[in-house]
C-alpha positions as CSV (number, residue, x, y, z in Angstrom):
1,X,233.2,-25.3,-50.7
2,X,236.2,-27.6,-49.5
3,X,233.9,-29.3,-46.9
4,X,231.3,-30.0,-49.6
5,X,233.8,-31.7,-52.0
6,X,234.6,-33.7,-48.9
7,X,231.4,-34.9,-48.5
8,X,231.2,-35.9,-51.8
9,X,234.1,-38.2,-51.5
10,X,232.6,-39.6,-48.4
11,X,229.3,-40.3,-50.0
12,X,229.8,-43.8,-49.5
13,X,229.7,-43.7,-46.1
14,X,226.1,-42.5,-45.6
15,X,223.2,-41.7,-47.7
16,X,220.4,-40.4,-45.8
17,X,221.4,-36.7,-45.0
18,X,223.9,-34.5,-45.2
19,X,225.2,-31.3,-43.8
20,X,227.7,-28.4,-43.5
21,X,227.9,-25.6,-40.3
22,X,230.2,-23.1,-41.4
23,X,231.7,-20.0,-39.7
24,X,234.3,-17.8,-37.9
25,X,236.8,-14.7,-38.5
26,X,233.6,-12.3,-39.1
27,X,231.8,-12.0,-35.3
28,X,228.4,-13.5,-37.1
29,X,226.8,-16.2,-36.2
30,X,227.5,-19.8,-37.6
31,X,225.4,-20.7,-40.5
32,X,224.2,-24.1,-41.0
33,X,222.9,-25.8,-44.0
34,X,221.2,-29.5,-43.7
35,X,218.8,-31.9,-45.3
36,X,217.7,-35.6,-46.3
37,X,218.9,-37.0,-49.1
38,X,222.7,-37.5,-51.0
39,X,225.1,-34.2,-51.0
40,X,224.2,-32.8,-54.7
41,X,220.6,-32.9,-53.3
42,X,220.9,-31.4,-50.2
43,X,222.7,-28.2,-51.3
44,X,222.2,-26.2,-54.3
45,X,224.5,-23.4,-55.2
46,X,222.9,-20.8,-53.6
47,X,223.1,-22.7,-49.8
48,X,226.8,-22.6,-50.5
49,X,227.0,-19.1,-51.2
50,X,225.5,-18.7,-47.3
51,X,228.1,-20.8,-45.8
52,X,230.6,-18.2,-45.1
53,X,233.8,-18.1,-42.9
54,X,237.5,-19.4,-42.4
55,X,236.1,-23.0,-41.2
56,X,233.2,-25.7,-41.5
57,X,232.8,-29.0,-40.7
58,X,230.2,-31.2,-42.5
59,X,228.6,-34.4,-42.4
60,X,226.6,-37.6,-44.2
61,X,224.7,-40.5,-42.2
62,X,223.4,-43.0,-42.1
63,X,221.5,-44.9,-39.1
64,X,222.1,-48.0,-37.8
65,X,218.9,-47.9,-35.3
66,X,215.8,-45.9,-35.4
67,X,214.4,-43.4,-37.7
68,X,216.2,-41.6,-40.3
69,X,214.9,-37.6,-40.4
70,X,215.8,-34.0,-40.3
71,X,216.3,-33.3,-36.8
72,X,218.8,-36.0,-36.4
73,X,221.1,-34.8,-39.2
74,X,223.8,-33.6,-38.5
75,X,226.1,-31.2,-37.6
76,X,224.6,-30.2,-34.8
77,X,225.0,-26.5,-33.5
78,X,224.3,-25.0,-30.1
79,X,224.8,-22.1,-28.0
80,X,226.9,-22.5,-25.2
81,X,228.3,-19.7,-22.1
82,X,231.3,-20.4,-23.8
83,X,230.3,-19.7,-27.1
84,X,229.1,-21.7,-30.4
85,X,229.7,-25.0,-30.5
86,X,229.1,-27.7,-33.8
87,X,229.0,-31.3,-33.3
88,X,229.7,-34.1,-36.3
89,X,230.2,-37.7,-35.1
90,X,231.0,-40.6,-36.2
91,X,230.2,-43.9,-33.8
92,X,228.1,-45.5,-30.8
93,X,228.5,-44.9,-27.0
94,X,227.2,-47.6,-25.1
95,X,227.0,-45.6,-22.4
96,X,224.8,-43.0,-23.7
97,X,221.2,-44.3,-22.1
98,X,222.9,-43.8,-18.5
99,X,224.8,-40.2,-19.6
100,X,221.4,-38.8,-20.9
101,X,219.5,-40.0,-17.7
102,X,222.1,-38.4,-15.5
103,X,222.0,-35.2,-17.8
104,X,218.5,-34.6,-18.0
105,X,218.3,-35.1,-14.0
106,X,220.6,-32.1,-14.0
107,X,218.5,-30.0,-16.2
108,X,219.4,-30.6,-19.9
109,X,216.8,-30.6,-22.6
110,X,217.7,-32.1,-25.4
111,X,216.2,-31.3,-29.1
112,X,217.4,-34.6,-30.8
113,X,217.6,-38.5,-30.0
114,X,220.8,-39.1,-31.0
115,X,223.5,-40.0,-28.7
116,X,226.0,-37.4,-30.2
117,X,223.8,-34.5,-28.6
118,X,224.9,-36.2,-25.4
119,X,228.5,-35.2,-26.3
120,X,227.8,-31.6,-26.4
121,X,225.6,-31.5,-23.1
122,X,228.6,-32.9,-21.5
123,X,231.4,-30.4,-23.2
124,X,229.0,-27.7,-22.3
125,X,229.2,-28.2,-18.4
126,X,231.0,-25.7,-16.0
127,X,234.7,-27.2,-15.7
128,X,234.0,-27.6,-12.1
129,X,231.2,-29.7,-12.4
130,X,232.7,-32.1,-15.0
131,X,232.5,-30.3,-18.2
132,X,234.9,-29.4,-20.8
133,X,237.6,-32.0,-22.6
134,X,237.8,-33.5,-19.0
135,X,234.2,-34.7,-19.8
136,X,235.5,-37.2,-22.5
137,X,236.6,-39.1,-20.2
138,X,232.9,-40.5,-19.4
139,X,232.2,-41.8,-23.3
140,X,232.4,-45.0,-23.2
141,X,232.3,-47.0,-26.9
142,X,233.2,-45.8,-30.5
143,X,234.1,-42.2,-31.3
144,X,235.5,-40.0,-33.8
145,X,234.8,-36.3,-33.4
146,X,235.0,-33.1,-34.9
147,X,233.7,-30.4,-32.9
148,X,234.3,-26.6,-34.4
149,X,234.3,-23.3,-31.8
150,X,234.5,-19.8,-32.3
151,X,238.4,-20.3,-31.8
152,X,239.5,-23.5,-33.0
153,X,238.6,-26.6,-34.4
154,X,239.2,-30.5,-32.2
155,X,238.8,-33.8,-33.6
156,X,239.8,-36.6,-30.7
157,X,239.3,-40.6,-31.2
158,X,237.8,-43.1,-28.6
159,X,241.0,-45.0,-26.9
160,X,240.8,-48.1,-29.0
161,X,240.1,-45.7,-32.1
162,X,237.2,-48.0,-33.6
163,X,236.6,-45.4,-36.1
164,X,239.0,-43.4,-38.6
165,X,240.2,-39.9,-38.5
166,X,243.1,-38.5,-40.1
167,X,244.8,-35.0,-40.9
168,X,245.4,-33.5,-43.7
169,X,246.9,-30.0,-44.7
170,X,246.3,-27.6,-47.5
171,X,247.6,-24.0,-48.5
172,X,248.5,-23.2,-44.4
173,X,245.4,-24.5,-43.0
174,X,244.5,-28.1,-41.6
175,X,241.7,-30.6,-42.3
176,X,240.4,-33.3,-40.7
177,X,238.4,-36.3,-42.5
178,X,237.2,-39.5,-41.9
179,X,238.9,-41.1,-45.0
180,X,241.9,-39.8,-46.3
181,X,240.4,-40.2,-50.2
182,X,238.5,-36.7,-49.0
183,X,242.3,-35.4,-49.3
184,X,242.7,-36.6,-52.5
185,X,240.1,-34.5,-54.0
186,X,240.7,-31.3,-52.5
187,X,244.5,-31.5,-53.1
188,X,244.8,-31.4,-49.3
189,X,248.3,-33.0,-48.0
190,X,247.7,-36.5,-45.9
191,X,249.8,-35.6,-42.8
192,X,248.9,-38.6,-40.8
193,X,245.7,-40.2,-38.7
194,X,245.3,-39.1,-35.2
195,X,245.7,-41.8,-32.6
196,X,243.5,-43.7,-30.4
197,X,243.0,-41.6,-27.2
198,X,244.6,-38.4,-29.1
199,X,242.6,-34.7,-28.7
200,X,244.2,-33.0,-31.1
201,X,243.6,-29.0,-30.4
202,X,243.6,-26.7,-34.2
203,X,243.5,-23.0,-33.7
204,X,245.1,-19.6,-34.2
205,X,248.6,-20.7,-33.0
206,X,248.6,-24.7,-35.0
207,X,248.7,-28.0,-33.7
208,X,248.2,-29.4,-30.0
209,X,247.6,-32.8,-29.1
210,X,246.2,-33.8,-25.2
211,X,245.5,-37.4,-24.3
212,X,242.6,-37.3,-21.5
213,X,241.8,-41.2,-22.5
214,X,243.2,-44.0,-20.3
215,X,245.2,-46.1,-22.5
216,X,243.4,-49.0,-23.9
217,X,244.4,-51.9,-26.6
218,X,244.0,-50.8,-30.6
219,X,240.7,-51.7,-31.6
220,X,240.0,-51.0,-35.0
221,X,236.9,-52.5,-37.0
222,X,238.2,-54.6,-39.4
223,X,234.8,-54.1,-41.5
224,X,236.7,-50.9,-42.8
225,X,239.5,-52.8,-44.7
226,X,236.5,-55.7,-46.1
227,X,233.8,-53.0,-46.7
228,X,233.0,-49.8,-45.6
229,X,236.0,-47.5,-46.7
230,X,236.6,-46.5,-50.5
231,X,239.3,-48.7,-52.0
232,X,241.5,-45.4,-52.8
233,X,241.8,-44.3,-49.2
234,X,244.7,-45.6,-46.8
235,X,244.0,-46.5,-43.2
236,X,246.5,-47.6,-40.5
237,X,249.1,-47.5,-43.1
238,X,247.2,-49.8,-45.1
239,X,246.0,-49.1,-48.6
240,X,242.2,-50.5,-48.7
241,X,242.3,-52.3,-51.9
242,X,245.5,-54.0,-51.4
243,X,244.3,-55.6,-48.0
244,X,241.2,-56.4,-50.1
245,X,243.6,-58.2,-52.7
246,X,245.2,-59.7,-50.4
247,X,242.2,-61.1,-48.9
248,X,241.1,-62.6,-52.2
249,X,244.3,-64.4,-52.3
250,X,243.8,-65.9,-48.8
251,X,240.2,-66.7,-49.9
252,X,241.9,-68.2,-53.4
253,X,244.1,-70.6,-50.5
254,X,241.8,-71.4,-48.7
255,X,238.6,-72.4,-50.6
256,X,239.9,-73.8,-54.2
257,X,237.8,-74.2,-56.6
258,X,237.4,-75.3,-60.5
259,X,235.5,-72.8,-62.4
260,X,235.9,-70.6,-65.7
261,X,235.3,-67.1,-64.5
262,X,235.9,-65.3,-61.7
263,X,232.8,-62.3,-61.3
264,X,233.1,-59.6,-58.6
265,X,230.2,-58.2,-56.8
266,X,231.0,-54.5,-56.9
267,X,232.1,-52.6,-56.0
268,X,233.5,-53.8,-52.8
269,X,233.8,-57.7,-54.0
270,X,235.7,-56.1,-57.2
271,X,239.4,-56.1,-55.1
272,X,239.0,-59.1,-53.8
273,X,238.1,-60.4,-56.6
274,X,241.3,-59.5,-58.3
275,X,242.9,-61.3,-56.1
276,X,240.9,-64.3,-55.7
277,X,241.6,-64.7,-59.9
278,X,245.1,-63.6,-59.8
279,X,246.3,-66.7,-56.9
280,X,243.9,-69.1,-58.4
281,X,244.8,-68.4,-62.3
282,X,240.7,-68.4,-62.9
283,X,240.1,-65.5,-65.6
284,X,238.4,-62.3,-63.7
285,X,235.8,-60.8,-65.6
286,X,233.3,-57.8,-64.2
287,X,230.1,-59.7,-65.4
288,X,227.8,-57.5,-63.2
289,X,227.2,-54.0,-64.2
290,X,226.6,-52.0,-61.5
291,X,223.4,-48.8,-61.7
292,X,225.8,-46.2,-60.2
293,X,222.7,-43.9,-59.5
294,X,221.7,-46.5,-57.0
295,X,223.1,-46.5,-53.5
296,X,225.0,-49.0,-51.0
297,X,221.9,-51.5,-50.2
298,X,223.5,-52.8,-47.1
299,X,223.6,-49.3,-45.4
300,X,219.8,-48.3,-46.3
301,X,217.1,-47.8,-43.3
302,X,215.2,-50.4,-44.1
303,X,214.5,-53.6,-45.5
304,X,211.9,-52.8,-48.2
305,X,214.3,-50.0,-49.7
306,X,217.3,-52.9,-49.3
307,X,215.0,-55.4,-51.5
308,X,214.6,-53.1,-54.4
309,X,218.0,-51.5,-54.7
310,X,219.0,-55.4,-55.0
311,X,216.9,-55.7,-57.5
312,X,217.9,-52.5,-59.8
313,X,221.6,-52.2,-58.8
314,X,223.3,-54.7,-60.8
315,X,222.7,-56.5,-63.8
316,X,224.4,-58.9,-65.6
317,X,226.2,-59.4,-69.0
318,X,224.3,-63.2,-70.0
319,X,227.2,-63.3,-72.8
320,X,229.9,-63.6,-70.5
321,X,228.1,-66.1,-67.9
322,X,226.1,-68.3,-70.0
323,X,227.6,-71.8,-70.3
324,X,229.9,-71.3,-67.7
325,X,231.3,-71.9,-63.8
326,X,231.4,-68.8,-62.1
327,X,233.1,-67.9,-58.9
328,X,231.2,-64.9,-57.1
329,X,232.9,-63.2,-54.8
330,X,231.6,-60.4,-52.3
331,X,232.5,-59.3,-49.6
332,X,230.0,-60.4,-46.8
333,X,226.8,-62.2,-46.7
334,X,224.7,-60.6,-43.5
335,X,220.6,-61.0,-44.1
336,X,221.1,-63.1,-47.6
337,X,218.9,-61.0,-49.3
338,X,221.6,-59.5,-51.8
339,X,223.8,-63.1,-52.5
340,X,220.8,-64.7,-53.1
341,X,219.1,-62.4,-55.7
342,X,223.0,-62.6,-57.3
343,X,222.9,-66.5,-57.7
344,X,219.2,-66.6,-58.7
345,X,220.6,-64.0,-61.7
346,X,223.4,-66.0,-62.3
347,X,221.3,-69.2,-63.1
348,X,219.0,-67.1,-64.8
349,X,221.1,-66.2,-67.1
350,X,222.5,-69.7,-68.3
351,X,225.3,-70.2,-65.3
352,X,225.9,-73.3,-64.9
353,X,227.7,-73.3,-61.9
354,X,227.8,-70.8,-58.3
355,X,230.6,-71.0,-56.2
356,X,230.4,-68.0,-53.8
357,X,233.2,-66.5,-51.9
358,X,233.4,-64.5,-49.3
359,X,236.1,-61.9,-47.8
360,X,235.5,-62.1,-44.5
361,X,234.1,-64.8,-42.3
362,X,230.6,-65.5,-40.7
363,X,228.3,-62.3,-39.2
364,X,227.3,-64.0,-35.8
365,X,227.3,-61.4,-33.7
366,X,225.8,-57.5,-33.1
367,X,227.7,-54.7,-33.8
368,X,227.3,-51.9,-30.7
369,X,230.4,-49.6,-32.3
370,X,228.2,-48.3,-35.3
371,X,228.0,-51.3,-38.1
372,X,224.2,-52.1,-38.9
373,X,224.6,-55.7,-37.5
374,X,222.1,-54.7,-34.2
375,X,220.3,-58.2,-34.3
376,X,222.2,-61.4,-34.6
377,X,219.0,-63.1,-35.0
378,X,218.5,-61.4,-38.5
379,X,221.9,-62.6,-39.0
380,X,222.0,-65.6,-41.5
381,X,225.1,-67.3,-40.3
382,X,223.2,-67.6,-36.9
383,X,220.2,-69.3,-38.6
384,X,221.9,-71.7,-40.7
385,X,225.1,-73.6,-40.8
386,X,227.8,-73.2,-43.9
387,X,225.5,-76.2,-45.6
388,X,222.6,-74.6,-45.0
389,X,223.1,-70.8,-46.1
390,X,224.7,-72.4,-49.5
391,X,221.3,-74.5,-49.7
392,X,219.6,-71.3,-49.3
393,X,221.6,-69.0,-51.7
394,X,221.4,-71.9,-54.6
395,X,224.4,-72.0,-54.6
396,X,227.2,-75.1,-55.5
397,X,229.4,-74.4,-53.1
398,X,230.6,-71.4,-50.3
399,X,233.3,-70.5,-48.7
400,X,234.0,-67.6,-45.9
401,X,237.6,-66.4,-45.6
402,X,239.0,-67.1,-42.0
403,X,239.4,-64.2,-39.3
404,X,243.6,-65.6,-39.1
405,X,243.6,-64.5,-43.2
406,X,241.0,-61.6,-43.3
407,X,243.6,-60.1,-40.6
408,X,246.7,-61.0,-42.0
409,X,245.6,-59.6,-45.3
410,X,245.5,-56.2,-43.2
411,X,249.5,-56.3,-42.6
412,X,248.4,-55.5,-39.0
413,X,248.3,-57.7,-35.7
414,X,245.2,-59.2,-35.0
415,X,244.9,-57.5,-31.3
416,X,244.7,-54.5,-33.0
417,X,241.5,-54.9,-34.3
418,X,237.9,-55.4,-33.2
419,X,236.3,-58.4,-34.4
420,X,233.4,-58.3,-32.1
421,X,231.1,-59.3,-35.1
422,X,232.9,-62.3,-36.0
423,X,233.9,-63.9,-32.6
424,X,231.6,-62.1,-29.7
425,X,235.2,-60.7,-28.3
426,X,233.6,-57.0,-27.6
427,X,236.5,-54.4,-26.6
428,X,234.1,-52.0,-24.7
429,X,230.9,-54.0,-22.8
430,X,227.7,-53.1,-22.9
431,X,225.4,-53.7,-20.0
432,X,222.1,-55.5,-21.1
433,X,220.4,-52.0,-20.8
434,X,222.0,-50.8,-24.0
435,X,220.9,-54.1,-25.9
436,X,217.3,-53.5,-24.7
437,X,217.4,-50.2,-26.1
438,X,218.7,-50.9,-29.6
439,X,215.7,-54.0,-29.6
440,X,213.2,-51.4,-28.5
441,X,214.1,-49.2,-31.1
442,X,214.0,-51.2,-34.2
443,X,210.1,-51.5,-33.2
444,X,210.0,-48.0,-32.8
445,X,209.6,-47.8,-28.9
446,X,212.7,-46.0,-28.1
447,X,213.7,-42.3,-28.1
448,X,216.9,-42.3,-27.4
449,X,219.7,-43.3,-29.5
450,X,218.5,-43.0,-32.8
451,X,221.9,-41.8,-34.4
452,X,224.7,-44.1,-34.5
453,X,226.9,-44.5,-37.1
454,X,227.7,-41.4,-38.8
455,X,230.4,-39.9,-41.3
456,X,232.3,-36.7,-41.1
457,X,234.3,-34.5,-42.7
């Protein structure tokens, strides 16, 4: 029951299934419970009441390439010599076309297409022939982990720790999550976030940490602070919606502007926002009312389902905008689709001014770690220039916030972070073999790597 409440608070991270493998302390087999849709769908009271034992682990997705169905939902469970073993991950490996090739030449078959399966193939080896936590040391990209066994439950980060994953403790017992607002609503303890590199062991006698990794330089996405985490959790040290105040305020510096209302884009434009109004003295008001029965259009499979949930998600108070110069602020403009539906509903409804703002700078580049930005030509700051895109939006005016105050609105140095989308500087390479692939796949030609970005708890 924890693990579901966990997934709840993670919601936001993933949409399109959701799952729980539970077991241990009884000799039976682990039971798994997993299907499409959001957590209250998938289970039901009576698939609780199944998932018995002393631990779980669970999961929600959502994919950045390929196809979105049941036998790519995780966790995943197998059968090892060595026991059970479940699987939830949370990232990319770059490497995986080459790991798989090299696997299946040995004699794996694998069930699924996602590169996550690839983990447990390798952990499943003999320890002489490369298999075990030594295997780790063969990922190559963006990884957080939680892998449960008969004995003990391990969580480990890649070495530049792209992705989150901190511990928590509650009543004697530990808990690892993927945001540390999971904590929060399970009354769980925050003890602290594992470290880049880190293994950290959980079983019958506590805590061990190994380090397998070779050292590496800190490279966080910096899309958590702007977008993807809830505003409640704390990463790095760093309270999400005070970095994303912060940025406002940068953004406020930066891109001045004269205007009677200050409108948030929520939820994740709604800190930003905040700040934005509170350094430029401009009045904040929420003008957009947001459907909360509708999910996160920029993480959706595809770009029909994006379209409508623009359309439904949001609509606006005409009271509050009509006659007046409004200052939207969001958080990122990728495709367009979403800031230009907002200024189109803006003018609409008797604006007579849109200045947009935006908390991070230009999208220009493809994400390989597990963000949906896998073509840079669907990218609208590599079809237009700054002019251009505010042309297209109908905008009066835009302005991006710079990567020098996005980061410094972190508290955090900025070679600490990956910023791969924003400047082309990618922290792990990828050979041209893994960019065919992801092309490949997004016209349905591919059947491997169909996973990426997942979220765990």
């Amino acid at each position: 029951m924890l693990t579901y409440y966990g997934l709840f608070a993670l919601q936001h991270r993933g949409q399109e299934s959701a799952g729980i493998v539970a077991g241990g302390g009884d000799g039976k087999p682990f039971r798994t419970h997993k299907g499409m849709g959001l957590v209250p769908q998938v289970f039901q009271p009576g698939d609780l009441e199944k998932l018995q034992g002393n631990r779980a682990i669970g999961h929600v997705r959502y994919s950045t390439t390929g196809s979105s169905n049941l036998k790519n939902a995780q966790p995943f469970l197998v059968d090892t010599a060595r026991g059970q073993l479940a699987i939830a991950h949370n990232g990319n490996l770059v490497n995986a076309a080459s790991l798989r090739s090299e696997l299946e030449e040995r004699g794996s078959i694998f069930q699924t297409t996602v590169d996550s399966e690839i983990v447990l193939h390798l952990l499943a080896q003999p320890p002489g022939d490369g298999g075990g936590l030594a295997s780790l040391r063969r990922l190559e990209g963006a990884f957080s982990i939680v892998l449960m066994g008969e004995n003990e439950i391990i969580g480990f980060r890649d070495p530049h720790g792209f992705r989150p994953l901190c511990l928590g403790k509650l009543d004697g017992g530990y808990v690892l999550a993927s945001e540390s607002c999971a904590f929060d609503l399970i009354h769980a303890e925050f003890v602290r976030e594992l470290e880049p590199g880190e293994v950290l062991i959980i079983d019958e006698n506590g805590l061990r940490s190994e380090w397998p990794f070779r050292r590496e330089r800190k490279a966080l996405c910096v899309f958590e602070y702007v977008y993807f985490a809830r505003p409640d959790s704390n990463i790095d040290g760093r309270n999400v919606s005070k970095a994303r105040v912060e940025m406002g305020r940068e953004l406020a510096r930066l891109h001045p502007v004269e205007a009677d209302l200050v409108v948030p884009v929520p939820d994740s434009g709604i800190f930003a926002a905040l700040g934005f109004s509170e350094e430029s003295g401009i009045p904040y008001y929420p003008a957009f009312v947001r459907n909360h029965y509708i999910g996160r259009t920029f993480i959706q499979p595809t770009q029909m389902i994006r379209d409508f949930n623009v359309r439904v998600k949001l609509n606006l108070i005409r009271s509050a905008v009509e006659g007046k110069r409004i200052v939207v602020v969001d958080d990122s403009i990728v495709r367009g689709t979403t800031a230009r539906s907002r200024v189109v509903n803006l003018r609409e409804n008797g604006a007579t001014e849109v200045h947009m703002r935006i908390s991070c700078p230009p999208h220009k580049n493809a994400c390989y770690y597990g963000i949906d930005f896998p073509d840079p030509q669907k990218l609208l700051a590599n079809q237009c220039t700054a002019a251009e895109i505010c042309k297209y939006l109908g905008a009066d005016s835009i302005g991006y916030l710079s990567a020098e105050g996005m980061v410094r609105a972190t508290g955090r140095p900025q070679n600490e972070f990956c910023l791969a989308c924003f400047n082309g500087d990618y922290p792990v390479p990828y050979d041209d073999k893994f960019d065919k692939l992801i092309m490949e796949q997004r016209q349905g030609k591919a059947r491997l790597l169909e996973e990426p970005t997942n979220r765990l708890f």
